[in-house]
N, C-alpha and C positions, 0 to 999 in steps of 0.2 A: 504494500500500500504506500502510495508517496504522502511524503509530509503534507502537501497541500487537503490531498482525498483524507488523510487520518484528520486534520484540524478541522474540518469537514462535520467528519463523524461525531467527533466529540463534540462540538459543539450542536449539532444538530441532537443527542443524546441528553448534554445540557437542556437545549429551550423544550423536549421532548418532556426531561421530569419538572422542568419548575410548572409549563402548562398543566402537568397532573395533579400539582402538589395545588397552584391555584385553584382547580375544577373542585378536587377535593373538600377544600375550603368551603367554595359557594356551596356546595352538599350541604355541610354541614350546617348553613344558617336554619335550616328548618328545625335538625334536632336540637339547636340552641333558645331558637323560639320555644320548642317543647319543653323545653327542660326551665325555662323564666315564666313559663306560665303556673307549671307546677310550683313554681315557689312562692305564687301570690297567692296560696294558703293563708291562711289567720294567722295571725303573729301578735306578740306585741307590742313590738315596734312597727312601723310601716314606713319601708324604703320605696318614696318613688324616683325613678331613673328614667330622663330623658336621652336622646343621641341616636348614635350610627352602630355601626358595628364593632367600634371598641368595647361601646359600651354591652352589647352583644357577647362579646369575648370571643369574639374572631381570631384565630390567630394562635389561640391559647389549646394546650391538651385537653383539658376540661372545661366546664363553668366556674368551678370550684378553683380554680390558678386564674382565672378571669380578674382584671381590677377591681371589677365590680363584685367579684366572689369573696377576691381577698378582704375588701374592705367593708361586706356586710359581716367577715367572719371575727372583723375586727370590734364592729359595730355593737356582736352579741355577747362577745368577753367581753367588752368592756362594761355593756350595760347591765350582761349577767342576765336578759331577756332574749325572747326569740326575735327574729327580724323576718317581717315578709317584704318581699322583694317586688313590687311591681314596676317591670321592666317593660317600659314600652318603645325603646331603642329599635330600629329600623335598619338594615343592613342599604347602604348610601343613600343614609339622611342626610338631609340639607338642611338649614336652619329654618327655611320656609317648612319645611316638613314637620318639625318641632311646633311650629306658631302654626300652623295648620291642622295638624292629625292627632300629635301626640300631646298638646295642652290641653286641647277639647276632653280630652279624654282620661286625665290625669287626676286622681284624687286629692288634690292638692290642701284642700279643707281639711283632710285628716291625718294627713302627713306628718311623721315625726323628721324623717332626715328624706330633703329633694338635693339631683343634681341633675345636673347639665354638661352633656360635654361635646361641644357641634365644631365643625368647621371644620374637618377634613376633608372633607367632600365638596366644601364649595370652593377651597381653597386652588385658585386660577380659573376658575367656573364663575365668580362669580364676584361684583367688584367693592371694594370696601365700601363704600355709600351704603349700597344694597344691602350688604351683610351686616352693617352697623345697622342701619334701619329698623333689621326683623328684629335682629338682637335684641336690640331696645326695647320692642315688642314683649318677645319672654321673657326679660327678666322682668318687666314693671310687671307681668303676671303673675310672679313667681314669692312665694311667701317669707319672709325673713329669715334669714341665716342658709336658706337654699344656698347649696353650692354650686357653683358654674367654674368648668375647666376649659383653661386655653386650649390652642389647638398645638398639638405633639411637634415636638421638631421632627420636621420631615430629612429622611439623612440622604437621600439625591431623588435626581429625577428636575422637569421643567417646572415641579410647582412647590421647591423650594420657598424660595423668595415671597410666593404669596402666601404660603402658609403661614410665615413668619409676620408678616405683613397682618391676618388674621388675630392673630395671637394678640398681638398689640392691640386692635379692635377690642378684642376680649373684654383687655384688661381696664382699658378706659370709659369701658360701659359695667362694669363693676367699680370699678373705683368712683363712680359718680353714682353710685345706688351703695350706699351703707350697710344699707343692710343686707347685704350679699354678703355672701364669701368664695375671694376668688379659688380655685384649686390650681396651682400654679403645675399643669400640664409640660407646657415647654420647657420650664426650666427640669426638671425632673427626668425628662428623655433628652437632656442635654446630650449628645453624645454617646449614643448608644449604640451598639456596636452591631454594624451590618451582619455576621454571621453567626453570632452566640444570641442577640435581643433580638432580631425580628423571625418571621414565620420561614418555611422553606424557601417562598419566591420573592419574600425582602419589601414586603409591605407591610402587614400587619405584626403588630407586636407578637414573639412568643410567650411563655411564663415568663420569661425575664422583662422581657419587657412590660408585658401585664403590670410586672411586680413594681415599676419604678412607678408607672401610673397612680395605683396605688399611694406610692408613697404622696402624691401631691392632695388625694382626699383624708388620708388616713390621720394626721394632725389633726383637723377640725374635731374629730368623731370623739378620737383621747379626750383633746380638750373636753367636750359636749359632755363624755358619757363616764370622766373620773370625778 
């Protein structure tokens, strides 16, 4: 086989598994759904969770290494109570999908701990004005001490810079609303490492990566629930 035909192969063997390891993925958003529905059983605590497919736990081995797994599990040692989970996250939500589908629908009246964590998706889709706008929207909906997360440092690709760009939206539409609290998303996936923190095809977070997410809501809850 010549050099040229072998680098060929390999890589064609390459885009061959990462397109499996992605299909894969999208498989999976159903039994994720399935498995968040189950967990808005009675509790008594009540977690509602807005977003995309982070919040989903996309990416992750389980639901339970999910951020959102990590940080109800965090939620229920501390408080020493159960937590029911109503997850109404959306596999590529938009912010408009949030102010649209998922606040309508959101028990927010009986909420012990809400979050928010949007803008991957719109991020180079869609322009700061616009994004700021909705934003603005959910959070003057959203009931005090709700958490809202920036949006993840993106680690390559074209929509870089707007993600980043996002993020800073985020945080100036929380910082003008008090009674927020921001969950500092970007800084926390500062740097996070292309082959060990994200999934097989280098977009979604794995457990490691999960886990740093995590760590951007998981301060608030301490605080809340010692």
């Amino acid at each position: 086989m010549t050099p040229v035909r072998l680098v060929l192969t390999v890589s064609g063997t390459a885009a061959t598994a990462l397109v499996g390891l992605a299909l894969r993925t999208r498989l999976s958003v159903a039994r994720r759904r399935r498995y968040w529905q189950d967990q808005a059983n009675p509790g008594e605590l009540l977690w509602v969770a807005m977003g995309d497919s982070l919040t989903q736990g996309i990416g992750s081995s389980r639901p339970q290494t999910s951020w959102l797994g990590r940080a109800a599990a965090v939620a229920a040692a501390r408080s020493g109570r159960s937590v029911q989970v109503v997850n109404l996250a959306v596999y590529g939500a938009r912010v408009a999908d949030v102010l649209e589908r998922q606040l309508p629908a959101a028990p927010l009246a009986d909420a012990d701990v809400v979050t928010v964590c949007i803008g991957s998706n719109d991020a180079g889709r869609c322009s700061s004005a616009a994004f700021r706008a909705q934003l603005e929207q959910v959070c003057d909906a959203l009931p005090p001490t709700a958490m809202v997360g920036d949006v993840p440092e993106f680690q390559w690709g074209p929509r870089v810079t707007a993600a980043a760009e996002l993020s800073e939206v985020v945080r100036a539409v929380v910082r003008a609303r008090p009674q927020l609290v921001l969950a500092p998303v970007e800084r926390e996936t500062a740097g996070t490492r292309i082959l060990t923190e994200l999934a097989g095809y280098f977009f979604h977070p794995n457990d490691n990566g999960h886990a740093r997410i995590a760590r951007a809501f998981t301060p608030e809850l301490v605080r809340r629930f010692t």
